[in-house]
C-alpha positions, 0 to 999 in steps of 0.5 A, spaced: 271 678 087 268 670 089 264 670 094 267 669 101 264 663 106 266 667 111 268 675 112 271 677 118 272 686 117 270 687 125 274 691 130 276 696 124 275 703 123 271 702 117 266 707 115 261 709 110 255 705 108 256 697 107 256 698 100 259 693 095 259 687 100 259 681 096 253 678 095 249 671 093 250 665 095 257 661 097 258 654 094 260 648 095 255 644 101 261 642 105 264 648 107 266 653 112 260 656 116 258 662 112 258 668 117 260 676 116 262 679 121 262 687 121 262 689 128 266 695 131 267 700 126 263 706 124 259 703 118 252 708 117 246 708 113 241 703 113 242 694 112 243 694 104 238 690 100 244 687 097 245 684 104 238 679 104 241 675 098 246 672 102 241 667 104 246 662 106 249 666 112 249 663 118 252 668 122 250 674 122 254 680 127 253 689 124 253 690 131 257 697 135 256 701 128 252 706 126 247 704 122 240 707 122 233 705 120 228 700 119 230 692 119 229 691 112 224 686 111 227 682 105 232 679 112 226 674 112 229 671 107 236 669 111 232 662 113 239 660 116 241 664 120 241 662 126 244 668 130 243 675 128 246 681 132 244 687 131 245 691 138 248 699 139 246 701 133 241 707 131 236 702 129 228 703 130 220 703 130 218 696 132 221 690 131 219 686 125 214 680 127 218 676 121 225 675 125 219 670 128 220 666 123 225 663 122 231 658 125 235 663 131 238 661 137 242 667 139 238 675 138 241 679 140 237 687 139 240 691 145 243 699 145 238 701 140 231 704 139 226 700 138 219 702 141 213 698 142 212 691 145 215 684 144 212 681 137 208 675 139 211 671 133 218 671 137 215 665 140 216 660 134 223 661 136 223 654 140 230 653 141 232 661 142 238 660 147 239 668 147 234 674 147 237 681 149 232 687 148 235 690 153 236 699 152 231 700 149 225 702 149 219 697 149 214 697 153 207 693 155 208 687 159 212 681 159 209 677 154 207 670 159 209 665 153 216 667 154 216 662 159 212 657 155 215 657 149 222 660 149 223 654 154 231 653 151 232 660 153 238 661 157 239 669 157 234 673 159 236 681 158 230 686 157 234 692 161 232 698 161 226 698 157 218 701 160 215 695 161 210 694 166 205 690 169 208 684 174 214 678 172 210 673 170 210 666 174 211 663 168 218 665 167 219 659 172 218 654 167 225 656 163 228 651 166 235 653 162 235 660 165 242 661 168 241 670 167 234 674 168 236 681 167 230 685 167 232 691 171 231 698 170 223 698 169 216 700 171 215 692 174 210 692 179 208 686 184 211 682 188 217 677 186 214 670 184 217 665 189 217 660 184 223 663 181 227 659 186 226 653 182 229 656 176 234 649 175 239 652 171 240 657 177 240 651 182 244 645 179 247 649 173 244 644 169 241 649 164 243 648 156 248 655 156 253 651 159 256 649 153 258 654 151 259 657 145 257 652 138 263 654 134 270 657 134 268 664 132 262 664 137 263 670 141 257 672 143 257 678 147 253 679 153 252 686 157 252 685 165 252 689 171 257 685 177 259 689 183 257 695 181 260 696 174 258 693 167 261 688 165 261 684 158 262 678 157 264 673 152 267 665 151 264 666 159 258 668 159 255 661 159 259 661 166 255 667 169 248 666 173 245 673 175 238 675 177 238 683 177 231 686 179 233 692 180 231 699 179 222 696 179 217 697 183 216 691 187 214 690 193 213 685 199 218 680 202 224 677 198 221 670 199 226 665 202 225 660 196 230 664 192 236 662 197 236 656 194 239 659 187 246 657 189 249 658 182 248 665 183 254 669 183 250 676 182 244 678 185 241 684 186 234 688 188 236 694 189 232 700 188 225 698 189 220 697 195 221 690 198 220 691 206 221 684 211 227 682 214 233 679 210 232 671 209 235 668 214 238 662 209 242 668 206 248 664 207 246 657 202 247 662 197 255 660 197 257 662 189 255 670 191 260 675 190 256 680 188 250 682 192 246 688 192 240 689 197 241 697 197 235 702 197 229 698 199 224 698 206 228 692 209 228 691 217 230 687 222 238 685 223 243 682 218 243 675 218 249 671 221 249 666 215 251 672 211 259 671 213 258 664 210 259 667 203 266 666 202 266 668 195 261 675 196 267 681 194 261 686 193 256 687 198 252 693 198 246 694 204 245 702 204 240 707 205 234 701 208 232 700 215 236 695 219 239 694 225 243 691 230 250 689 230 253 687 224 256 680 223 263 679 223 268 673 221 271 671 214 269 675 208 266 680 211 272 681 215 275 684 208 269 688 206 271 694 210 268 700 206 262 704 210 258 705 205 256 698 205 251 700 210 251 707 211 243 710 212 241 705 217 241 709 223 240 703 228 246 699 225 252 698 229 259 696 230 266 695 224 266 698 220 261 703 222 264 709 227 258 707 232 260 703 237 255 697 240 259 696 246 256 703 247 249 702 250 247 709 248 250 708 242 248 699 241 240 699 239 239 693 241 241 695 249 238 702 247 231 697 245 231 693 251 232 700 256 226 703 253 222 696 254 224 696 261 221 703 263 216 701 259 214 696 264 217 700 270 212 704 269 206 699 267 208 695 274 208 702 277 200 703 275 198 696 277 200 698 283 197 704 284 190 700 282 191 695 287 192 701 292 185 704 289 182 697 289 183 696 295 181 702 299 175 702 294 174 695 297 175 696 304 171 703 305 165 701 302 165 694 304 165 697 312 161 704 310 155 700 305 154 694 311 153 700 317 148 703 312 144 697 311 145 694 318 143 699 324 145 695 329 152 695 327 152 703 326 149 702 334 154 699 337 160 702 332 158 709 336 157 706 342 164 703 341 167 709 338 163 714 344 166 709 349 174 709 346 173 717 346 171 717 354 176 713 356 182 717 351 179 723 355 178 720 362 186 719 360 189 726 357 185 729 364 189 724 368 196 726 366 195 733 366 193 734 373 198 729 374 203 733 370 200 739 374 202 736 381 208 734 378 210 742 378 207 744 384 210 741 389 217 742 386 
């Protein structure tokens, strides 16, 4: 049959090898954009060699199947193509340093079984707008020249894979970036400040936010929002999430990342930040799904937090924070315990301990233990001052009688005087008290 500029067999159930494809180059230079779209079917086996004749192709999706094997080598020859989506398949080993070279602005190898590292020639793919690696299992680190090459880059995903190391700071120079997924890894370190410079993040003026190039641009791409995955396609230029979840980082969670107001998912969950909660929350005014759960963070919830009108999903759980819980607007509506559940010094709706309480409120139950503490400290300075005193007085008397024999003669003296007197006395009122008997 003449060959097909454009070939759309996806959301099928079509099985088999890809057999008996048409093949070689379409006519015409005025055309439709040649594209072939087989995803979701049950295709098997591996990408036929037959397929790298189609050196035209601009577009080309295999995803959701079962194809296995390598990425065959003779892809190289598709110079065109400027997206290759091959994810949730059974592909792996490394991937080809050759899909380096090229022209693609969308790639997308995730849900598969890759190894290795990232390839460094991915780097020459200067206006790569989409990279998703996610769910597979590459390792090493986060190259740097990810954010000083892949400068376009507006989607980020490297979920669930080994890498290791730290987030590189230089990851704040993609300036487009409006989703930075890279949870579910062996990351360490702590979280780069510089991160809340991210413009896309800010005043959305990345490059993803025009959207899909062509009608039938229908890039998928895989989100974790309010707890449940999500998949996203004509909108995914609207999404701005920031997941670190399930890592290894530790310290504070800088208060330069509450300048993200574009954000409407932002999760850190499951790792080892300590600190307190930023107090700037609140700028954050996009959020409706913020997940916090599983750290070492102290301190109260900042009030600021009710002022996130849109938040549908708030999970604090299982840290060490304290005190009341704010109340007022949305968080009025997110009226499920386990939000907060394994924070044993928190209090108040819609956790059953009460603050009114004061065996119950840990704010009343700290300035208690504090004032007995000082009750206790006023009452040893005073027994040191009675100490002091008496120390002062007995050896300032006792140590001039030992050094001063005059002193000492005139206190006995005086001493020896005030007892004749008190004896002289006594004697007096006894044979007083004698007559007294004798004549009644």
């Amino acid at each position: 049959m003449p060959i097909i500029p454009q070939l759309d067999l996806s959301h099928n159930q079509l099985n088999g090898p890809l057999t008996n494809l048409p093949n070689g180059e379409t006519y015409g230079l005025f055309g439709p954009s040649p594209v072939l779209f087989l995803g979701n079917n049950f295709f098997n086996d591996l990408i036929p060699t037959s397929l790298c004749r189609r050196t035209d192709l601009d577009y080309l999706d295999l995803s959701k199947n079962n194809l296995t094997g390598k990425i065959p080598k003779c892809l190289e020859k598709l110079e065109r193509l400027y997206a290759m989506i091959l994810s949730s398949n059974q592909f792996s080993g490394v991937i080809p340093s050759f899909v380096g070279f090229g022209s693609l602005t969308r790639l997308r190898l995730n849900d598969n079984k890759f190894t290795g590292e990232i390839p460094q020639e991915l780097g020459n793919l200067r206006y790569l707008n989409i990279l998703d690696l996610g769910d597979n299992k590459l390792s090493g680190n986060i190259p740097k020249w990810v954010g000083e090459e892949l400068t376009y880059l507006a989607v980020l995903r490297l979920r669930k894979n080994n890498f290791t190391g730290r987030i590189p700071q230089s990851l704040c120079n993609v300036s487009n970036l409006q989703i930075l997924d890279v949870a579910h890894n062996n990351l360490k370190g702590r979280i780069p400040r510089c991160l809340g410079e991210l413009i896309a993040m800010v005043n959305n003026s990345g490059s993803g936010q025009m959207g899909s190039l062509f009608d039938y641009d229908e890039i998928n791409v895989d989100q974790v929002m309010k707890g449940v995955d999500l998949e996203y396609t004509r909108t995914w230029y609207m999404v701005f999430n920031m997941d670190l979840s399930s890592n290894q980082l530790v310290g504070e969670i800088p208060n330069e990342l509450t300048a993200l107001s574009m954000l409407v998912g932002f999760n850190l969950s499951n790792n080892h930040l300590t600190g307190h909660i930023p107090k700037s929350i609140g700028n954050m005014t996009n959020l409706f799904s913020l997940d916090l759960s599983g750290n070492e963070l102290t301190g109260v919830i900042p009030p600021s937090m009710a002022d996130l009108t849109f938040l549908s999903h708030l999970n604090l759980s299982h840290n060490n924070l304290s005190g009341r819980i704010p109340t007022g607007r949305q968080l009025q509506t997110l009226t499920d315990p386990s939000i907060y559940e394994g924070n044993k010094d928190l209090c108040g709706s819609p956790l059953p301990k009460n603050c009114s309480n004061p065996r119950e409120d840990p704010t009343t139950t700290s300035k208690k233990k504090q004032e007995a503490v000082d009750e206790k400290t006023k009452l040893w300075l005073f027994y040191v001052d009675i100490i002091c005193g008496f120390a002062t007085g007995f050896w300032g008397v006792i140590g001039v009688l030992l050094f001063k024999r005059q002193w000492r003669q005139k206190l006995f003296m005086f001493v020896e005087k005030t007892m004749d007197k008190i004896y002289v006395a006594f004697v007096v009122r006894v044979n007083k008290i004698k007559r007294g008997r004798e004549v009644a």
